[in-house]
C-alpha positions as a printed Julia matrix, in Angstrom:
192×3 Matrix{Float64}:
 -39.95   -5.02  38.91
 -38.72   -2.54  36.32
 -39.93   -2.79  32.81
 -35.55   -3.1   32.0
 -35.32   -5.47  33.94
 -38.29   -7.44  33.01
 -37.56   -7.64  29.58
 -33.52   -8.27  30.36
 -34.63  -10.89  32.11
 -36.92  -12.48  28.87
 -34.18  -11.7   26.89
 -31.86  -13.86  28.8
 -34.4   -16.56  29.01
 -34.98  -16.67  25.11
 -30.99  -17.18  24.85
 -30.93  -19.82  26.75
 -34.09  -21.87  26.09
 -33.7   -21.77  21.76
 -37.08  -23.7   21.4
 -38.81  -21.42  23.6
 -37.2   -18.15  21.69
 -38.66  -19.9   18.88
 -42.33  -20.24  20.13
 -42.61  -17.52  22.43
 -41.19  -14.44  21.03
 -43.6   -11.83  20.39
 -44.04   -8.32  19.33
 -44.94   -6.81  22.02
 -41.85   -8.39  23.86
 -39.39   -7.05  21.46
 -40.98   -2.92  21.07
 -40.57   -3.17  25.12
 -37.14   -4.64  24.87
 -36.22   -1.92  22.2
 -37.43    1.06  23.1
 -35.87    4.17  24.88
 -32.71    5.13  23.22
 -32.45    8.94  22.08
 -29.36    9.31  20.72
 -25.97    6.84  20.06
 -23.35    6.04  22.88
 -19.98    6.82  21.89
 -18.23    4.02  20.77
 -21.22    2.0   19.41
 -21.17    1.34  16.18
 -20.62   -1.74  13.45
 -17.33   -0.12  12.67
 -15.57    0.64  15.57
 -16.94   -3.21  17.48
 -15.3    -4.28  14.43
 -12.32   -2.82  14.57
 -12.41   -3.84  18.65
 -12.77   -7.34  17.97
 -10.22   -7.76  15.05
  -7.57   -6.31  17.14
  -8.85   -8.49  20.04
  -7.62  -11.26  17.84
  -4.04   -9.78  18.31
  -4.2    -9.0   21.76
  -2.23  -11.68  23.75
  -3.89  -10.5   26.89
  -7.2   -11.71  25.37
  -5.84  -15.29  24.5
  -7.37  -17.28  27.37
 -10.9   -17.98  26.61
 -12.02  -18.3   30.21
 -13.25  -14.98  31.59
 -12.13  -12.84  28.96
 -13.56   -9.15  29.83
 -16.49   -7.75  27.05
 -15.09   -5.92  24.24
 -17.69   -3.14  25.26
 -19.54   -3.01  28.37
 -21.63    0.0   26.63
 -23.57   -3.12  24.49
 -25.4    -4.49  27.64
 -26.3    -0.84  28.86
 -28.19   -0.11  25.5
 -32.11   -1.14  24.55
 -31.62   -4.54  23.43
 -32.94   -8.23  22.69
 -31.19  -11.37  22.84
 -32.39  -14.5   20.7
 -31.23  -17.81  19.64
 -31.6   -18.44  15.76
 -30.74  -21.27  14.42
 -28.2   -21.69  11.82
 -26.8   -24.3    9.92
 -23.6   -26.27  11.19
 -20.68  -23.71  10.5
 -22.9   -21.71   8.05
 -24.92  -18.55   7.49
 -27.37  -19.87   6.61
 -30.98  -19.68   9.1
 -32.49  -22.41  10.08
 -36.52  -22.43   8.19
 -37.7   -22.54  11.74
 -35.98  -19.06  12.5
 -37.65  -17.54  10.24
 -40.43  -16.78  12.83
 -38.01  -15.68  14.98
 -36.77  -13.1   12.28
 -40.56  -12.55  10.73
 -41.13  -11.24  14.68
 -37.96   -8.91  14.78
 -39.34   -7.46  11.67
 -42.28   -6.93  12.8
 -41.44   -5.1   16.09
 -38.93   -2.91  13.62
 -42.3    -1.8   11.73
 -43.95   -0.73  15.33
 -44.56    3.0   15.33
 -42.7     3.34  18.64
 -39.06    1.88  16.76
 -39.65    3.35  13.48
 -37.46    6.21  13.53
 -34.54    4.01  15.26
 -31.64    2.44  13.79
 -30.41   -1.23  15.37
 -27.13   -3.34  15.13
 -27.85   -7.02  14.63
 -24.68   -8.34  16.59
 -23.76  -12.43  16.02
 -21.65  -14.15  18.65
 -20.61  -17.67  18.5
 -19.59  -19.8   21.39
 -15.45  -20.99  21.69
 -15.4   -23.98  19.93
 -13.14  -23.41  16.94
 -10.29  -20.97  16.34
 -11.15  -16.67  17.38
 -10.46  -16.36  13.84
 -13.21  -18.5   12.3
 -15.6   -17.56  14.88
 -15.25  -13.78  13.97
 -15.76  -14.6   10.41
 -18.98  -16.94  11.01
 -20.29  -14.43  13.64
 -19.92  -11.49  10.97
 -21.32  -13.67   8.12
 -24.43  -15.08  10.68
 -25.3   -11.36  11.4
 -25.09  -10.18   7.88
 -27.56  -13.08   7.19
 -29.8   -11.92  10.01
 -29.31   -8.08   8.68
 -30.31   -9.48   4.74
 -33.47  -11.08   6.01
 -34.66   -7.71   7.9
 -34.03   -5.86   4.27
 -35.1    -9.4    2.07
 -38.23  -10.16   2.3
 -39.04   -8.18   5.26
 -38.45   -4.56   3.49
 -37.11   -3.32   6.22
 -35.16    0.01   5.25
 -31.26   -0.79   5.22
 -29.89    2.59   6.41
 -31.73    1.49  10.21
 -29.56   -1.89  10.17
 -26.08   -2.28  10.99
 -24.41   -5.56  11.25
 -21.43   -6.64  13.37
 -20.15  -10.26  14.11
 -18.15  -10.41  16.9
 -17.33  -14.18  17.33
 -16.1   -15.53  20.86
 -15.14  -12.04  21.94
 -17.93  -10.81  23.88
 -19.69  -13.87  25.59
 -22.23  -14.23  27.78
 -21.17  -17.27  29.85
 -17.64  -16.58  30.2
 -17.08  -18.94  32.97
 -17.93  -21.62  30.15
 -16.59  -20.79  26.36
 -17.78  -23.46  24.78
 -21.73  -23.46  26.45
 -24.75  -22.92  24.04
 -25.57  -19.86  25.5
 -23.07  -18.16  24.11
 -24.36  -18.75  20.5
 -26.69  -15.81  20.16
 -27.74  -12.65  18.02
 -28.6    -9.69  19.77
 -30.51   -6.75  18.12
 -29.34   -3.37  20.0
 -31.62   -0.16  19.14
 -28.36    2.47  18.5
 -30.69    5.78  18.57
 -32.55    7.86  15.86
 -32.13    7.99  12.37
């Protein structure tokens, strides 16, 4: 089986088993999840996703929650992991037994082999609520995420971008409102 694939696969598994992302999650994992990426995709960045998913918002076409279509395919075709962090109900604020979770991120981000990368730490929430609060938590979640990376972890802001993009892009779209859906992904965007 292909490395990718492999560590898709793990990925996958640590969004939908939260207490095993939580246990389970090492280095090692995340530099092999992470690595690879030479330069940045057109169309990826915190901007422009942002800019995608706000007008999503508007876009009656969009309105049913059932099988919506991504807001960019590109995401899921770059380096990338997939965790569960815990959050507080309908806040930003992580969960103390996260912080491993994010103390482990950091750490990968440190590995010589990502050092000279840059990542966007995406939040998605699952459909329960209004698109409108969902974007908002989902921005504010991955800004928390991105803070933590910078403070206490000292990682370097200018390698961390952070985009929330709500109910938008899911990952069980047959099911809106499934647990799976509530994830952060951290997607290596290319060189400094």
């Amino acid at each position: 089986m292909n490395l990718r694939l492999l560590c898709a696969a793990c990925a996958f598994a640590f969004a939908l088993e939260p207490a095993m992302a939580q246990t389970k999650l090492s280095t090692t994992d995340i530099v092999s999840s992470l690595q690879g990426l030479e330069s940045v995709p057109a169309g990826v960045s915190a901007a422009l996703l942002r800019r995608q998913a706000e007008e999503s918002l508007r876009n009656p076409l969009r309105a049913n929650r059932i099988n919506r279509e991504p807001l960019s395919e590109q995401l899921n075709k770059l380096a990338q992991l997939t965790v569960a962090v815990q959050f507080d109900f309908n806040s930003a604020r992580i969960r103390p037994e996260s912080y491993r979770t994010v103390g482990s991120i950091a750490d990968a981000l440190y590995h010589p082999f990502l050092l000279g990368y840059r990542f966007l730490v995406v939040g998605h929430t699952d459909a329960v609520g209004s698109r409108e609060t969902n974007l908002k938590l989902s921005q504010r979640r991955a800004d928390a995420i991105r803070d933590a990376l910078i403070n206490p972890f000292g990682l370097d802001p200018a390698r961390l971008e952070a985009v929330g993009l709500g109910e938008e892009q899911l990952l069980n779209r047959a099911k809106p409102e499934a647990a799976e859906n509530r994830r952060v992904q951290v997607i290596n965007i290319g060189r400094q």
